[in-house]
N, C-alpha and C positions, 0 to 999 in steps of 0.2 A: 126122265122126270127128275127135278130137281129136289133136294131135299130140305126140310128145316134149317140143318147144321150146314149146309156148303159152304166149304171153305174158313170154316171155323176151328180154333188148335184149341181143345181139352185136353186138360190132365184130368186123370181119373184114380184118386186112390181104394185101395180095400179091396182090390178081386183077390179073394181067396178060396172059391168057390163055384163053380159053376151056376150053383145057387143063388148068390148072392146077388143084392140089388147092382153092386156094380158092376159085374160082367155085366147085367141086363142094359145096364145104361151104356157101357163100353157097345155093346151090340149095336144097340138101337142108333146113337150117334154114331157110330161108322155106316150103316144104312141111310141113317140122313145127312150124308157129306162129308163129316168131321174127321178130320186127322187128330187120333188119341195116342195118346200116351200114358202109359200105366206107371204107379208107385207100388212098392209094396215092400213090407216088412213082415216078420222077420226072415221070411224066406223066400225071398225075390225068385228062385228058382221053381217053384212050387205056382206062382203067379205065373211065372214064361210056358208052365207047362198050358195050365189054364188058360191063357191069351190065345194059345195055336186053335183052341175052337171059338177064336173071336172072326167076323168073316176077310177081315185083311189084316197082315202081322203087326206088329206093335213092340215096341222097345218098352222094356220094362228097369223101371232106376230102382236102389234100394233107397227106403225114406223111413227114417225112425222120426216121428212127430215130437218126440221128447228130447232129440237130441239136435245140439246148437248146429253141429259141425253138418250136418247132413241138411238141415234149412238153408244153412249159408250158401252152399253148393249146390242149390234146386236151385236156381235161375240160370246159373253157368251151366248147365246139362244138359236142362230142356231148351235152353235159347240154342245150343247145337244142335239138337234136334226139330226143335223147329221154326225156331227165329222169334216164335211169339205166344202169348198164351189168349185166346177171347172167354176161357171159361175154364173152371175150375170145381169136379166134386168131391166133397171131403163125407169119405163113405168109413170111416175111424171111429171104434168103440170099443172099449176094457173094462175092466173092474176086475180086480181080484177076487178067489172062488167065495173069500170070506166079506166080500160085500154082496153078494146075494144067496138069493135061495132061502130068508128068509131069520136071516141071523142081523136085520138090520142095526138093530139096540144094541150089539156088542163088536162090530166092525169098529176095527181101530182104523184113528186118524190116517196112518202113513197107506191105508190102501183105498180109504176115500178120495185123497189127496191125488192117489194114482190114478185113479176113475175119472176124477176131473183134468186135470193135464193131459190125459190119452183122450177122453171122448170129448169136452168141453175147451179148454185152454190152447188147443189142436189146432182148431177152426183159426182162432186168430195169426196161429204161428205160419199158419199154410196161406193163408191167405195175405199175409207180409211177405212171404219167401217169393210168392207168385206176381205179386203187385209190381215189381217192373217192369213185368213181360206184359202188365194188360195196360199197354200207353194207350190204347185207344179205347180203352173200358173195358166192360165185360161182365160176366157174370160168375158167382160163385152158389153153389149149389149145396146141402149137408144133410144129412137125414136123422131123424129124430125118431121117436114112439112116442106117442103125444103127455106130453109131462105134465098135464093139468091133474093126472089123476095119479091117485096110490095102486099100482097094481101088483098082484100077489107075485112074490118071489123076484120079483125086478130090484127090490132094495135100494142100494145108493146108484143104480145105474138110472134110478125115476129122477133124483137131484142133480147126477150131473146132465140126464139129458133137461132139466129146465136151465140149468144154464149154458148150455148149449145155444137152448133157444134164446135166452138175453144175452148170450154175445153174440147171436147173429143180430139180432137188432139194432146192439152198438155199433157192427161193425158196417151196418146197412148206413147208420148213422155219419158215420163217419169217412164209410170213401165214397158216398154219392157223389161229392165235389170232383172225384175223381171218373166218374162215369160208372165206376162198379158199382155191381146189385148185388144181395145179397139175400140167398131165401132157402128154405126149406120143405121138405118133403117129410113130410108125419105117414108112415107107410104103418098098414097093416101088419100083424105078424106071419113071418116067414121063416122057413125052414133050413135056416141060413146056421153057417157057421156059429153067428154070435148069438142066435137064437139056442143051437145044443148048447153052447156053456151054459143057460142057465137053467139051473135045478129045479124040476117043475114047472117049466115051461109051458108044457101043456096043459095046464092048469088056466094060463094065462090064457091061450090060445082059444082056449073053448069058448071065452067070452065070442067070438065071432060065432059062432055058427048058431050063437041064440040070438044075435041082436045085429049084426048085421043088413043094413035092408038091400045091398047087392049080394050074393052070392059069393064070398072071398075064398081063394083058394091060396091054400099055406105054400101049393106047390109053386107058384107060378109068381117069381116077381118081375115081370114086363110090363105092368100095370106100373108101377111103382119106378120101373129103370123110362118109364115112358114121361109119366110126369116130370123127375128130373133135366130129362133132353128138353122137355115143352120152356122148361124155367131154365135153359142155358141157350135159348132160339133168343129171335128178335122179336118176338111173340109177345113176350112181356115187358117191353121196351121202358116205363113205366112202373113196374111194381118191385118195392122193396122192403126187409123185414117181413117179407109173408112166411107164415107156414100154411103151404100146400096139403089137404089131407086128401091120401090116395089109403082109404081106408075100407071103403067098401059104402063109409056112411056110418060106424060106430059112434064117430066123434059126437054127431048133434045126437044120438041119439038120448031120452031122458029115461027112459026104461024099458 
């Protein structure tokens, strides 16, 4: 039985986690076809351990998003490993401990600054570094928490994921002439690495089990790594600029 992704080449950054949406989507795309390949920073070897329970093996690069020298050399690395790229997800997010947790009004500029370059500025950088390996298009993928709202203890991680979301719009903008799409995944909260950095998380968290109208479980992001694959398939041939919300249903909700 064939799958979604056959014969499709993903790069996949951010498994740091077994937990994490990217394993899940490293997973699910290797189930439906895809030959992946992983980034990861800062400790690519910690990622190689993580990958041996992906279901076929995977070369893992080291890729610091903020730095020049390591973008320049993503297209030289992965085109030896795989000659090409049809899809790309950018699963990257920071903020320094002094931009959340609820110290918004006194976080200094230089680690705002860092929250947006690591989670927001990212997207663009990776998806230039990527762009000559998709001659035949493609798609790029990035995951957000939906940034329309203020939510408690998220801080300046709420502003740079909105602009997360308007650079993926520009960028959906701008390489459609190129055949790339460009969309995202507004995922539920999960039990992820970059969910424990932040202080009082569960606070945040609890909003789901009062308003929810599916059932969301914090354990389990394969709902979430599934959407992603669905918006790197041929599936959505057609759609770009979306944010996908694999929420459970929180987002329309009014109260």
């Amino acid at each position: 039985m064939s799958g979604i992704l056959d014969g499709k080449r993903i790069l996949v950054t951010g498994v740091l986690m077994e937990s994490s949406i990217a394993f899940h989507t490293a997973k699910v795309a290797q189930e439906q076809g895809a030959e992946v390949i992983l980034t990861a920073f800062p400790r690519p070897t910690l990622t190689e351990r993580i990958a041996k329970k992906l279901p076929k093996p995977v070369k893992v690069l080291e890729l610091d998003v903020t730095n020049d020298e390591h973008l320049a050399r993503l297209a030289g690395l992965v085109k030896d490993e795989l000659g090409s790229l049809d899809g790309v997800v950018h699963s990257i997010g920071f903020a320094p401990q002094d931009a959340l947790g609820g110290n918004f009004l006194n976080t200094p500029f230089e680690s705002v600054a860092t929250a947006m370059h690591v989670s927001a500025f990212s997207l663009k950088s990776l998806a230039m570094a990527c762009k000559p390996l998709m001659n035949d298009g493609g798609s790029i993928v990035g995951l957000t928490f939906d940034a329309q709202f203020a939510w408690p203890q998220y801080d300046w991680m709420g502003p740079a994921k909105a602009a997360l979301e308007a650079t993926s719009r520009y960028l959906a903008r701008d390489l459609g002439k190129d055949g790339i799409r460009c969309n995202l995944v507004s995922a539920g909260p999960l039990g992820s690495m970059a969910a424990k950095s932040i202080p009082g998380f569960g606070e945040l968290a609890d909003v789901w089990n009062h308003r929810s109208p599916l059932e969301w479980d914090m354990a389990d992001p394969e709902p979430a790594g599934r959407g992603v694959v669905a918006l790197l398939s041929d599936f959505f041939p057609k759609t770009t600029g979306e944010i996908v919300h694999v929420d459970g249903g929180v987002h329309m909700m009014g109260a």
